[in-house]
PDB file as gemmi writes it, atoms N, CA and C in Angstrom:
CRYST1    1.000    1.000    1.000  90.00  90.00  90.00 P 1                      
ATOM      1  N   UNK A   1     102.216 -13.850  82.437  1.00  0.00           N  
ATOM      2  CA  UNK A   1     101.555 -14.823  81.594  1.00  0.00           C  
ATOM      3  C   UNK A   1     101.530 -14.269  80.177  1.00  0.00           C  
ATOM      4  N   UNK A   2     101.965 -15.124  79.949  1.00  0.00           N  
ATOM      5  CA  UNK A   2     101.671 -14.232  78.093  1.00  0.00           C  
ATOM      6  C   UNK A   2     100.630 -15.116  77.399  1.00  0.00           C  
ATOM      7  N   UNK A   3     100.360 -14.069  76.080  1.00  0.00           N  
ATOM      8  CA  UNK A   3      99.217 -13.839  75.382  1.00  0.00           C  
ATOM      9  C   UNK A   3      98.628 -15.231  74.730  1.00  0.00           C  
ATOM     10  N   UNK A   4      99.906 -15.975  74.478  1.00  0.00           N  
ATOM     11  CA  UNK A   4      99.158 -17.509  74.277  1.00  0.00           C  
ATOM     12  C   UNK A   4      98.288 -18.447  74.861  1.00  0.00           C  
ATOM     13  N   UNK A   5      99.043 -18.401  76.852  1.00  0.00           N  
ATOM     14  CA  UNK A   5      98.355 -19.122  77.739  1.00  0.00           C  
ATOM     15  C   UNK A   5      97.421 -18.047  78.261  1.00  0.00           C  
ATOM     16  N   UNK A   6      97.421 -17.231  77.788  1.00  0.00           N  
ATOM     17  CA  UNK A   6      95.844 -16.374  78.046  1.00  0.00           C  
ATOM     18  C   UNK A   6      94.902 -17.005  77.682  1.00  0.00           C  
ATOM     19  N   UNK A   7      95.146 -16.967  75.851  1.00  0.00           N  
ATOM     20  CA  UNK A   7      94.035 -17.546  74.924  1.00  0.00           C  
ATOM     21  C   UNK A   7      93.784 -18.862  75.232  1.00  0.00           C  
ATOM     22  N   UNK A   8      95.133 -19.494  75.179  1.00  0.00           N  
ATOM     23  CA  UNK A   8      94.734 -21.264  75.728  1.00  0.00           C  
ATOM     24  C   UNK A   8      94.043 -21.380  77.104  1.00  0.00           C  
ATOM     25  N   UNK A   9      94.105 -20.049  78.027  1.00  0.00           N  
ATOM     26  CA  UNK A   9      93.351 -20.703  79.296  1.00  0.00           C  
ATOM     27  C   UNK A   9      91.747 -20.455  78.802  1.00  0.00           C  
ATOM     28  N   UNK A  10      91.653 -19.251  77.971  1.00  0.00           N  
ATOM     29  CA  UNK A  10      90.208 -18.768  77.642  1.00  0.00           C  
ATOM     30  C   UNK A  10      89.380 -19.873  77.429  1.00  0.00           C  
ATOM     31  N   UNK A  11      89.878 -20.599  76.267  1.00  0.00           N  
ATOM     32  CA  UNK A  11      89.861 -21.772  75.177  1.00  0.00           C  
ATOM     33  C   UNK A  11      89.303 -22.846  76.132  1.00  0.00           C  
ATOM     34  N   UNK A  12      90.144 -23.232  76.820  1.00  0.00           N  
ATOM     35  CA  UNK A  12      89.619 -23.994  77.780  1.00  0.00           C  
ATOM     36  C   UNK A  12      88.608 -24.111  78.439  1.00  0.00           C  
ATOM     37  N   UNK A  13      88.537 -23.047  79.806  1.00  0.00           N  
ATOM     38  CA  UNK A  13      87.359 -22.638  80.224  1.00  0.00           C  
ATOM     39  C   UNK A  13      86.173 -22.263  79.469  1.00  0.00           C  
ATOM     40  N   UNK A  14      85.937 -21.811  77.915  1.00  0.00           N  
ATOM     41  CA  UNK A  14      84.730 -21.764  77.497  1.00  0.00           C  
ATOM     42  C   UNK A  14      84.517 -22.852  77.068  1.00  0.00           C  
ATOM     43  N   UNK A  15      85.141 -23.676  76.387  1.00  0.00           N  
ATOM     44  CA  UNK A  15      84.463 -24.944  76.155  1.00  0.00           C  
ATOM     45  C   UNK A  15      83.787 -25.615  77.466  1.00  0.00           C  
ATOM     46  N   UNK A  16      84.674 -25.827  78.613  1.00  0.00           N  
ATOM     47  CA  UNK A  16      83.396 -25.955  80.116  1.00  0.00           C  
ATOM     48  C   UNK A  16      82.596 -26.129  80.095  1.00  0.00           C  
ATOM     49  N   UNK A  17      82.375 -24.467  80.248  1.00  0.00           N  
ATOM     50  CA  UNK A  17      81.314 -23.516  80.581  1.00  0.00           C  
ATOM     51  C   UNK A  17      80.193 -24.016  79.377  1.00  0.00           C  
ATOM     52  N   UNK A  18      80.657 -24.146  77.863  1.00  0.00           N  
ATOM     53  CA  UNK A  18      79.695 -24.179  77.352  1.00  0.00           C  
ATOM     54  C   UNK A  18      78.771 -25.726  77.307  1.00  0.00           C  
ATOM     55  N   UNK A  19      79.651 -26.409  77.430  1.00  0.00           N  
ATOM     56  CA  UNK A  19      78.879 -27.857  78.212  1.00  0.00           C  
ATOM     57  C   UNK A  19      78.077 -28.036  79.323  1.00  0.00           C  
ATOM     58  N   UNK A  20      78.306 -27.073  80.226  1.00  0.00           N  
ATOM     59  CA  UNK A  20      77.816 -26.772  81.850  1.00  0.00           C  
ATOM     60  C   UNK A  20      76.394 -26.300  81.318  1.00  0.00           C  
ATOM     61  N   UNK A  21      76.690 -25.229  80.391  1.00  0.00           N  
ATOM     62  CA  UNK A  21      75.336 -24.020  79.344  1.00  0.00           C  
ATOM     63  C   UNK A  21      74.083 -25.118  78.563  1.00  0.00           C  
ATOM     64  N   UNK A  22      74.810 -25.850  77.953  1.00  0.00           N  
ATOM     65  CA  UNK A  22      73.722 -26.732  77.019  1.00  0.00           C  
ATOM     66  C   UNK A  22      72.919 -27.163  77.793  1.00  0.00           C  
ATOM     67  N   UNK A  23      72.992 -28.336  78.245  1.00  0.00           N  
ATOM     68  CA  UNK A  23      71.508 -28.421  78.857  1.00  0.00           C  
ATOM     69  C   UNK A  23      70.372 -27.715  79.566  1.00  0.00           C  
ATOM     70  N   UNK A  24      70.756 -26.135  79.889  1.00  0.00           N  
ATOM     71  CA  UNK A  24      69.408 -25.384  80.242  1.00  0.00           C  
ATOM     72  C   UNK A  24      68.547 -25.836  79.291  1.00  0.00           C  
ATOM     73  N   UNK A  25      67.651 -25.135  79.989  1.00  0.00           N  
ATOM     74  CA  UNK A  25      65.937 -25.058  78.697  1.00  0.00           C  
ATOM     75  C   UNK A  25      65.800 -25.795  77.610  1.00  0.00           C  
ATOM     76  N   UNK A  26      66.562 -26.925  77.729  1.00  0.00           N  
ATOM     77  CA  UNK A  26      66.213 -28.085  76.791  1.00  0.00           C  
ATOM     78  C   UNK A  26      64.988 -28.870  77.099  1.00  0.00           C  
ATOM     79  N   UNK A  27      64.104 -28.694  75.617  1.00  0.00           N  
ATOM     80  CA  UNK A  27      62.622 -29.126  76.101  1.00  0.00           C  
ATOM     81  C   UNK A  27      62.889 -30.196  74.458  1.00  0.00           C  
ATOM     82  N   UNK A  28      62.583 -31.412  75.083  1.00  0.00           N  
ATOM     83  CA  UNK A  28      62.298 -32.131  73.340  1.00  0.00           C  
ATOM     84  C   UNK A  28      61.411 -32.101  73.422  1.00  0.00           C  
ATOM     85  N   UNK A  29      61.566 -32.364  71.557  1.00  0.00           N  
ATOM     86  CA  UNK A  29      59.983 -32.025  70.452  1.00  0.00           C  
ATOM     87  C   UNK A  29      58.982 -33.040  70.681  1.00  0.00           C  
ATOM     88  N   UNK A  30      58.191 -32.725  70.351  1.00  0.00           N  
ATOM     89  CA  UNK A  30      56.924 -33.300  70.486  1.00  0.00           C  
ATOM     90  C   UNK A  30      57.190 -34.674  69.888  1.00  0.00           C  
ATOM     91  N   UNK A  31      56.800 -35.738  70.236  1.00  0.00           N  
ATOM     92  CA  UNK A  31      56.547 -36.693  69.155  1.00  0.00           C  
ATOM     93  C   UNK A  31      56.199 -37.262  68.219  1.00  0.00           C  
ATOM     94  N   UNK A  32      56.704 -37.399  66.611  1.00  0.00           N  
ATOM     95  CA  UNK A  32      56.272 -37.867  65.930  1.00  0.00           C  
ATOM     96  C   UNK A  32      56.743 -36.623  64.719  1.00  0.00           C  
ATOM     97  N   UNK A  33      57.873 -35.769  64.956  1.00  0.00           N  
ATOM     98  CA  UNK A  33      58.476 -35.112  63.794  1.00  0.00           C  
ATOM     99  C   UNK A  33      59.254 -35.855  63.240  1.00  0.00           C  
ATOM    100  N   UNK A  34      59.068 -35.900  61.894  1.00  0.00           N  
ATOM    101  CA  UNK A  34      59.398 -36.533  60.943  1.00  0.00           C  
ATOM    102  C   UNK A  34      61.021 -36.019  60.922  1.00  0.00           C  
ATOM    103  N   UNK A  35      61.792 -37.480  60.852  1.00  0.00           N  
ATOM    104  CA  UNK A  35      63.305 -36.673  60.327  1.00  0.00           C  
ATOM    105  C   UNK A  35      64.004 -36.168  61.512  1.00  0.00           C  
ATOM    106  N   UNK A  36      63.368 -36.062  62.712  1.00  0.00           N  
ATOM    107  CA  UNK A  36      64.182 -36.018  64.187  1.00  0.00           C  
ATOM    108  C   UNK A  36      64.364 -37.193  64.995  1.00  0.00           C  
ATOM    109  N   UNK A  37      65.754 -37.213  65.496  1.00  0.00           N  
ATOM    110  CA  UNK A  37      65.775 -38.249  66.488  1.00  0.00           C  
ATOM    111  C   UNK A  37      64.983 -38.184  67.397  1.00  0.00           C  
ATOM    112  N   UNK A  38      64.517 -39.463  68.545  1.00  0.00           N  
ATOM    113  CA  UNK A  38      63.840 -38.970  69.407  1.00  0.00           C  
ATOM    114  C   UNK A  38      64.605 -38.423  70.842  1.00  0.00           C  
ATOM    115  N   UNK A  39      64.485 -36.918  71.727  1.00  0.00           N  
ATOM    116  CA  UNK A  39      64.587 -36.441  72.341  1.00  0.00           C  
ATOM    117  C   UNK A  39      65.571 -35.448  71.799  1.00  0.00           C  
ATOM    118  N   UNK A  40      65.609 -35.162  70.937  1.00  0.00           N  
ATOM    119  CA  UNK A  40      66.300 -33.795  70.094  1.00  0.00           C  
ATOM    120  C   UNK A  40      65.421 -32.579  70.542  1.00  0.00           C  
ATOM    121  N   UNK A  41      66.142 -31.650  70.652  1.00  0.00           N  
ATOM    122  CA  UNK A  41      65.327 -30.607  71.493  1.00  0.00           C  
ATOM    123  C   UNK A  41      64.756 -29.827  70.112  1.00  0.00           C  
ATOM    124  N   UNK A  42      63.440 -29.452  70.938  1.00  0.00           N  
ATOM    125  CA  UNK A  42      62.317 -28.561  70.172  1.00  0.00           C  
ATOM    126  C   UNK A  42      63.289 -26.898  69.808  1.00  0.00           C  
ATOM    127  N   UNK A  43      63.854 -26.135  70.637  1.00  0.00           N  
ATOM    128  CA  UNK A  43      64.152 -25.248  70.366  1.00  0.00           C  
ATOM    129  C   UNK A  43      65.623 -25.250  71.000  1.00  0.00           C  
ATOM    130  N   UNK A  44      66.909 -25.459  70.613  1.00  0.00           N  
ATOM    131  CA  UNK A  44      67.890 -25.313  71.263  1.00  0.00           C  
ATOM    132  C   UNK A  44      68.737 -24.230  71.290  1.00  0.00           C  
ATOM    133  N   UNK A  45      68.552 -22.567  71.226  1.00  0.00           N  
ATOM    134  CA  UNK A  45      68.794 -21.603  71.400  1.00  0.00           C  
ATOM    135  C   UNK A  45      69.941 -21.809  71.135  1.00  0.00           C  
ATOM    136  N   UNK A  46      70.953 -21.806  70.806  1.00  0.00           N  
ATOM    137  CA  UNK A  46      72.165 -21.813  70.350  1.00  0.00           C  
ATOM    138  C   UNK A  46      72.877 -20.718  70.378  1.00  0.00           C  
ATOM    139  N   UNK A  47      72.620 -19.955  69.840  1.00  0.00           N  
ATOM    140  CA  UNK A  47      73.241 -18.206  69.781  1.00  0.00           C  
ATOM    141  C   UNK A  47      72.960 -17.804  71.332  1.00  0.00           C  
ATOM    142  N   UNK A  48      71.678 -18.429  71.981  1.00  0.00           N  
ATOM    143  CA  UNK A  48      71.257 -17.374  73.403  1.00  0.00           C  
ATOM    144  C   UNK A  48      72.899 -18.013  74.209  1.00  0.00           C  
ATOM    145  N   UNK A  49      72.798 -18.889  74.351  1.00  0.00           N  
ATOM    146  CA  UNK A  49      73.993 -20.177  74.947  1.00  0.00           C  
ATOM    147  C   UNK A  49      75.021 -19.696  74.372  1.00  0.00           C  
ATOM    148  N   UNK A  50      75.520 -19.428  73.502  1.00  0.00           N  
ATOM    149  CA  UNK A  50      77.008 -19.757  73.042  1.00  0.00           C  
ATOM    150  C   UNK A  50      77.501 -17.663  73.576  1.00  0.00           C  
ATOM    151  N   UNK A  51      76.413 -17.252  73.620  1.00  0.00           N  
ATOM    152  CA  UNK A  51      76.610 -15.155  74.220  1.00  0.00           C  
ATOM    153  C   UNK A  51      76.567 -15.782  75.550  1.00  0.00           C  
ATOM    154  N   UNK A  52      75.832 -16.155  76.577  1.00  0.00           N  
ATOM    155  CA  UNK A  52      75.721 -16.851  78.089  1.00  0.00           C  
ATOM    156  C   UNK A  52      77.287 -17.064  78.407  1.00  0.00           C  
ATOM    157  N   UNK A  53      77.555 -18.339  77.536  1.00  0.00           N  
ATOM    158  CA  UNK A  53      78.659 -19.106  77.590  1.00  0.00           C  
ATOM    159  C   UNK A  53      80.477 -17.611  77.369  1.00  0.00           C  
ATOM    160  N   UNK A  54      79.732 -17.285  76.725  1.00  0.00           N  
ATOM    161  CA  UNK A  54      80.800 -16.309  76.454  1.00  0.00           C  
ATOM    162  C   UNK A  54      81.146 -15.161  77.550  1.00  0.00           C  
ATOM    163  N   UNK A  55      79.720 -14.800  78.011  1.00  0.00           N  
ATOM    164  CA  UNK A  55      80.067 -14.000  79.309  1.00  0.00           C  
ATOM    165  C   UNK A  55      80.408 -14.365  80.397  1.00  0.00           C  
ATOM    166  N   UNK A  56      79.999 -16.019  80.787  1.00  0.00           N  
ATOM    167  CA  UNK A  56      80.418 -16.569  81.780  1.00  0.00           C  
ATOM    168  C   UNK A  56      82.330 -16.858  81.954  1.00  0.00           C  
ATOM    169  N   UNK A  57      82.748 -17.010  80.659  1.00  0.00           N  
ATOM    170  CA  UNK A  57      83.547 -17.564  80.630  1.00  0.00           C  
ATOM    171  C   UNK A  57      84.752 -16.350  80.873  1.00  0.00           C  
ATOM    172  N   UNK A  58      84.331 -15.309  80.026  1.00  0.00           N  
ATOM    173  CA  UNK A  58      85.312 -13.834  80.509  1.00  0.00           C  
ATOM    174  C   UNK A  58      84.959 -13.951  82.055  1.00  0.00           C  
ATOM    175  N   UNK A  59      83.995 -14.191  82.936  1.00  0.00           N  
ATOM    176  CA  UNK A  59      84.212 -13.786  84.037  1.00  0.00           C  
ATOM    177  C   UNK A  59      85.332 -14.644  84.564  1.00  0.00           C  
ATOM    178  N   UNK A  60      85.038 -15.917  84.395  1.00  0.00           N  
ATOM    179  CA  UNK A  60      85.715 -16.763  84.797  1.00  0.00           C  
ATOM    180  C   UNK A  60      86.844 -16.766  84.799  1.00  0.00           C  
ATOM    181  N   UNK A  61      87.578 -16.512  83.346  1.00  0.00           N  
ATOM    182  CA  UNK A  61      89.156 -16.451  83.095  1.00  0.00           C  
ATOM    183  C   UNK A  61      89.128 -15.348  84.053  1.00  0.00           C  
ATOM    184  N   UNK A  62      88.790 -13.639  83.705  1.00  0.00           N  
ATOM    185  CA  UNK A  62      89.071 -12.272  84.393  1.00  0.00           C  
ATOM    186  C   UNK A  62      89.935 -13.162  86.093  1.00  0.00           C  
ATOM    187  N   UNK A  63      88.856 -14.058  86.557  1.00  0.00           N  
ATOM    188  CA  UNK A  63      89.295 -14.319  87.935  1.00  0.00           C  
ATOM    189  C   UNK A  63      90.328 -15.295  88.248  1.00  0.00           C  
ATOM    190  N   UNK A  64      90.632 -16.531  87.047  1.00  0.00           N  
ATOM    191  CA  UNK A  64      92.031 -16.350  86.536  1.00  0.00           C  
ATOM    192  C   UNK A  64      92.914 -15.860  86.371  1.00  0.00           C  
ATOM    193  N   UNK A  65      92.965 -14.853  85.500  1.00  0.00           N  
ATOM    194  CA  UNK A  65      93.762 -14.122  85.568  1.00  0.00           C  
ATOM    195  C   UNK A  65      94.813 -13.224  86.504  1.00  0.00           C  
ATOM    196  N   UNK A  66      93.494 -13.052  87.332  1.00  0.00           N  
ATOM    197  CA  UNK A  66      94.102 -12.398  88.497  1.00  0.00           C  
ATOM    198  C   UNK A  66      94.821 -12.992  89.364  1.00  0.00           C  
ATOM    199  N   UNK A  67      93.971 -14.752  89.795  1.00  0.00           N  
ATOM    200  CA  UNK A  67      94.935 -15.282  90.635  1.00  0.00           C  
ATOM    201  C   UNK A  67      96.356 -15.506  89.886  1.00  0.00           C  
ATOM    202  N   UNK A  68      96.095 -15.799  88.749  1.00  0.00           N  
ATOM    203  CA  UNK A  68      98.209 -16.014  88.364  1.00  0.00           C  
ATOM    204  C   UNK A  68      98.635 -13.976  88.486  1.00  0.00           C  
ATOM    205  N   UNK A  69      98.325 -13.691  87.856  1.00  0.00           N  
ATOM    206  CA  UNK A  69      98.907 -12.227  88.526  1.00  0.00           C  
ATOM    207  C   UNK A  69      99.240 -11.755  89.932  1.00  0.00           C  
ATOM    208  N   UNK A  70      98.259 -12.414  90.666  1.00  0.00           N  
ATOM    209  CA  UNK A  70      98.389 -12.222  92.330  1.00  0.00           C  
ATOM    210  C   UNK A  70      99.337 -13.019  92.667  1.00  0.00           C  
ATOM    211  N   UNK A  71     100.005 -14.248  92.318  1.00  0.00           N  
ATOM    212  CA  UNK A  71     100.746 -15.070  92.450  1.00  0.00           C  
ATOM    213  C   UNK A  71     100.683 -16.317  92.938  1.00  0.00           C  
ATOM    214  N   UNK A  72      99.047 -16.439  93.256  1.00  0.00           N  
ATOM    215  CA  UNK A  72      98.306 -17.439  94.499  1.00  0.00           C  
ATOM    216  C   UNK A  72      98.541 -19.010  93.444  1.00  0.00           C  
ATOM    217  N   UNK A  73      98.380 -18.905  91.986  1.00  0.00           N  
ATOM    218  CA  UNK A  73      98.575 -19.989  91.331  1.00  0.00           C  
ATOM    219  C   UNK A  73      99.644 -19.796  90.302  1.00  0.00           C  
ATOM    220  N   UNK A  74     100.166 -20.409  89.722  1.00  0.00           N  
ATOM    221  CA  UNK A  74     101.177 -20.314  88.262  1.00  0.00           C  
ATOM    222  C   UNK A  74     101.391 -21.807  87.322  1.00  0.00           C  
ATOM    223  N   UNK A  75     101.314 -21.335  86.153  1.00  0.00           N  
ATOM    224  CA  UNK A  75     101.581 -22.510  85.211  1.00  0.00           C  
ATOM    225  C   UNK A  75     102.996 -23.211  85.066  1.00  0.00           C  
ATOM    226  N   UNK A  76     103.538 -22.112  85.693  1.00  0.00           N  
ATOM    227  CA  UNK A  76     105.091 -22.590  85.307  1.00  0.00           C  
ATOM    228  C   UNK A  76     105.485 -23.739  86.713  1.00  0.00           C  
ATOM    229  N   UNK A  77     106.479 -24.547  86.610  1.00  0.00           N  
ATOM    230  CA  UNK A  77     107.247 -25.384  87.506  1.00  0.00           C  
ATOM    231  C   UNK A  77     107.739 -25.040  88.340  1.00  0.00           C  
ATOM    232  N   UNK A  78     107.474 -24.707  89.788  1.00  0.00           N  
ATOM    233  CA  UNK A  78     108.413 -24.172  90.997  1.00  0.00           C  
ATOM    234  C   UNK A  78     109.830 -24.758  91.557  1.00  0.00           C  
TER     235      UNK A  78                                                      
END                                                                             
């Protein structure tokens, strides 16, 4: 596999993962803040999520990886 469809599989799978990530611990704000939509979250951790998202996602590819190395899957056309 080379280094492109590495990155493009990475690419992939974290975006996922990070959709799967967002909705934890989403608590909306109280009612009646000025200048927020209503059910916009009070605190949406962003940085905690997008490090989560990032470790999940190395695991994920890592086990990717391996299956196209092991030979069990491949991108290419048989």
């Amino acid at each position: 596999m080379s280094w492109v469809t590495a990155g493009a599989a990475y690419l992939v799978v974290w975006w996922i993962v990070l959709f799967a990530v967002l909705p934890f611990g989403v608590r909306p704000s109280p009612e009646g803040d000025p200048g927020e939509r209503a059910g916009a979250p009070a605190n949406p951790r962003m940085l905690a999520k997008i490090v989560a998202t990032t470790l999940i996602s190395l695991v994920i590819w890592a086990g990717l990886i391996a299956l196209v190395q092991s030979g069990l899957i491949s991108f290419r056309d048989s």
